[in-house]
C-alpha positions, -999 to +999 in steps of 0.1 A: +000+000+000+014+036-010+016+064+010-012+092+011+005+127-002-004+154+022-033+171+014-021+210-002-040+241+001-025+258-034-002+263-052+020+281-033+021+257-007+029+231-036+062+255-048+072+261-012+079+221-007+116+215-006+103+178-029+089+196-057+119+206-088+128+236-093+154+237-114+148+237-153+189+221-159+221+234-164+221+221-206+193+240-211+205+274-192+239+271-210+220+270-245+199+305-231+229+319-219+251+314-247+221+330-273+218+359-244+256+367-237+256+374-284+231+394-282+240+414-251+277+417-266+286+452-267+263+463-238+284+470-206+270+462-167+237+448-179+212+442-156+199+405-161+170+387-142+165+350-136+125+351-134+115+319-114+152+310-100+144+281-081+172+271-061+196+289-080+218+262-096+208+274-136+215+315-133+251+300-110+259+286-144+246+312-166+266+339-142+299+322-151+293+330-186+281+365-183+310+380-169+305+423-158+268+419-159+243+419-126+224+388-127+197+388-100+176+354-086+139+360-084+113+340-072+084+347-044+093+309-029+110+318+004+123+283+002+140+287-032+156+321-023+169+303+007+186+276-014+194+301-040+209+326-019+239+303-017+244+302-053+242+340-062+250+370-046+218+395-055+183+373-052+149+391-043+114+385-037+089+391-068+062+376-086+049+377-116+011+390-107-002+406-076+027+429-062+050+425-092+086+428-092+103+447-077+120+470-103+114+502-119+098+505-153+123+497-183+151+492-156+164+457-166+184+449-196+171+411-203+151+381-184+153+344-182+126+332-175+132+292-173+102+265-171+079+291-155+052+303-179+037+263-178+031+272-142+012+300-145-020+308-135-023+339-153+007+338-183-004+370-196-003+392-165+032+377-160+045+388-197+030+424-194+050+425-161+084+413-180+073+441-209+070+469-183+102+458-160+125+455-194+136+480-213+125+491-252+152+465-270+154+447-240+165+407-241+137+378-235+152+346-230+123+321-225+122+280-226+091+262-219+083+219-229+072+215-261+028+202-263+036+192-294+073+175-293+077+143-311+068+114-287+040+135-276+021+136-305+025+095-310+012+097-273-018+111-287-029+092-312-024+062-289-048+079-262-017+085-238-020+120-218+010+137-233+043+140-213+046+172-194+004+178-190-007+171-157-043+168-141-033+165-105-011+184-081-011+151-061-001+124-086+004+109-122-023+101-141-025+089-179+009+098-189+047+086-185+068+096-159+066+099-122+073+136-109+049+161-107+060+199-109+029+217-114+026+224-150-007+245-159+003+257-197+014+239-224+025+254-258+031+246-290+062+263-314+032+285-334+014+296-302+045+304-282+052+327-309+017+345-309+015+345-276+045+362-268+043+388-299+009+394-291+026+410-254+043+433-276+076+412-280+092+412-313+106+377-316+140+369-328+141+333-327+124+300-314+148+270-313+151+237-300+161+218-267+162+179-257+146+167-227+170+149-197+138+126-186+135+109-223+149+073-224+184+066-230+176+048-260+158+077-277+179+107-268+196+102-301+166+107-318+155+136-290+186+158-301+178+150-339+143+163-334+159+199-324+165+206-359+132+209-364+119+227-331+080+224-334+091+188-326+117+194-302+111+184-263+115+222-250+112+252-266+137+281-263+124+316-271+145+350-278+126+383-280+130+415-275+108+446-260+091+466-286 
């Protein structure tokens, strides 16, 4: 007989357990980071925020390879900021709804924001809050999973709950895998795109990422798929303030 999970209140009490992820992977960050330190070449003492920093691990790496710039770990988990606290030297309380974050309009010079919009009750509140924080030219650096990535759309047709899409807070239901992380939100390559333009983004790019929970056996065929990114597992977005 399994064990009962405690019974949560909400969400927040679900992202303030020390159990749940919250780290979206230092391959992925490296692959932001890289795309983010191009563009920001040239600018000097840029002002960067991690948006949903977890425990701090991903912006540690992406620090290392954004050397002179400010990069500041945000996150309204108390927990997280805790853990991340001993990864980076500036992190702060923020969200992205409600009291907002804590910086001027047009003060910041570029965002990561890492696995976060799939958790988010209210996506679009969280990008006008990005678009008001950033400045006009200002760097978006977004990755989110993929609804449609390649296994997920054989899921489909064979009745399988797609990998990633969750119906429970408490458990696994219909679909592969065993962790839950509270995803909400699930896009697709097109409807990343018009989402975020439709905020008043332009977008530069959308690329492709592989998934670290895909079988050994098919991670070949995982990192083939990002050639073609509205099959790839995750999706990476650059944009820029309008």
């Amino acid at each position: 007989m399994t064990a009962t999970p405690p019974t949560l209140t909400g969400l927040r009490d679900f992202y303030e357990d020390p159990a749940v992820p919250v780290s979206s992977g230092a391959p992925r960050t490296l692959r932001q980071t890289r795309t983010l330190a191009a563009a920001l070449a040239g600018t000097r003492h840029a002002t960067v925020l991690d948006v949903g920093c977890g425990d701090g691990s991903a912006a540690a790496v992406a620090a290392r390879l954004l050397p002179g710039h400010r990069l500041v770990g945000v996150d309204w988990s108390q927990d997280a900021l805790r853990r991340a606290a001993g990864r980076l030297p500036d992190v702060v309380r923020g969200e992205l709804s409600g009291y907002g974050l804590p910086f001027q309009d047009a003060a910041v010079d570029a965002v990561l924001l890492s696995e976060v919009i799939e958790h988010l009750v209210d996506p679009d509140a969280a990008l006008d809050e990005l678009h008001r924080v950033l400045r006009p030219g200002g760097h978006l650096m977004l990755s989110t999973p993929n609804l449609a990535a390649w296994y997920n759309r054989v899921l489909l047709l064979a009745g399988v709950q797609p990998v990633f899409s969750e119906v429970s807070l408490r458990a696994v239901h219909g679909r592969p895998g065993t962790d839950v992380v509270g995803h909400l939100r699930l896009y697709t390559r097109r409807a990343l795109r018009e989402f975020v333009a439709a905020a008043g983004f332009d977008v530069v790019r959308v690329t492709g990422a592989p998934f670290h929970g895909v079988p050994r056996s098919l991670r070949p065929l995982d990192r083939l798929a990002c050639a073609a990114p509205s099959l790839a597992s995750i999706l990476l977005l650059h944009a820029r303030r309008m």
